[in-house]
C-alpha positions as CSV (number, residue, x, y, z in Angstrom):
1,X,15.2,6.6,25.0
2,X,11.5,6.7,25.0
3,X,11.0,6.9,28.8
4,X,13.6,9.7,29.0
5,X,11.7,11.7,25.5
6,X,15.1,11.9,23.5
7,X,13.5,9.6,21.1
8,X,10.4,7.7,19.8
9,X,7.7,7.2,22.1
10,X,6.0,4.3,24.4
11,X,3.8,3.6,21.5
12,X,6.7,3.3,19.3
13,X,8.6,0.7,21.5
14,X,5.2,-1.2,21.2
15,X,5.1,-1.1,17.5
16,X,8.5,-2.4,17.7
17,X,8.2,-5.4,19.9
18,X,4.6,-6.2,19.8
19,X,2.2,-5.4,17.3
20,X,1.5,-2.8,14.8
21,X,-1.8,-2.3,15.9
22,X,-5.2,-0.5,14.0
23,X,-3.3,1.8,11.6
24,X,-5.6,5.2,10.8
25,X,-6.5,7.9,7.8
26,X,-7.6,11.2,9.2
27,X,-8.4,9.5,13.2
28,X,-10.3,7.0,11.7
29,X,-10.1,3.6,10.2
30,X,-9.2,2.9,7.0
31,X,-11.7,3.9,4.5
32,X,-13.8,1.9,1.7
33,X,-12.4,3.6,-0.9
34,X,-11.5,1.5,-4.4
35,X,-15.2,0.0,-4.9
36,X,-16.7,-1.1,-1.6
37,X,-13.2,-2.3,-0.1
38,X,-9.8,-0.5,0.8
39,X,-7.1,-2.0,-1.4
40,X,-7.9,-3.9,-4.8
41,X,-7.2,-6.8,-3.9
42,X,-9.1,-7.6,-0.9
43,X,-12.9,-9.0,-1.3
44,X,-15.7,-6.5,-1.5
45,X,-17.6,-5.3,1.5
46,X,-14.8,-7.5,4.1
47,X,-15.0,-6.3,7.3
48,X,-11.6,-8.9,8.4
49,X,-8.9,-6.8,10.8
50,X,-6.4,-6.8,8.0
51,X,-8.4,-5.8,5.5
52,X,-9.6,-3.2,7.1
53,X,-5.9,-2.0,8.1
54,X,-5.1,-3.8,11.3
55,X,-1.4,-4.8,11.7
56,X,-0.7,-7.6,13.6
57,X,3.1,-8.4,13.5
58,X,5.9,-5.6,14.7
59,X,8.4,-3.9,12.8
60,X,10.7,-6.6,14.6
61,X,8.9,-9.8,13.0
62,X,8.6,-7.7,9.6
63,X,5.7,-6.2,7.9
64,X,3.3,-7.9,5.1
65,X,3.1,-6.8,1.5
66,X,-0.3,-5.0,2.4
């Protein structure tokens, strides 16, 4: 469906099967914006993938709480 354009995209079937990949706000990563870190409960000033909004399972191997 994605080759053909009826549905989803390449990039979708990627998210599916592979990764989630960098996930964006406005074309950029996700901001420092609750005190010096992006969500509450991740350690100030952490510059970890994931805590900066990197997804590394696929919507086929399930998503984490954050």
């Amino acid at each position: 469906m994605a080759f053909w354009g009826s549905k989803g995209s390449k990039v979708n079937l990627g998210q599916m099967i592979g990764w989630v990949g960098q996930q964006t706000v406005s074309k950029k990563r996700i901001p420092n914006g609750f005190m010096n870190r992006s969500l509450p409960h991740f350690k100030k000033y952490s510059l970890y993938p994931a805590d900066r909004g990197f997804v590394k399972n696929s919507f086929y191997d399930g998503l984490n709480q954050t």
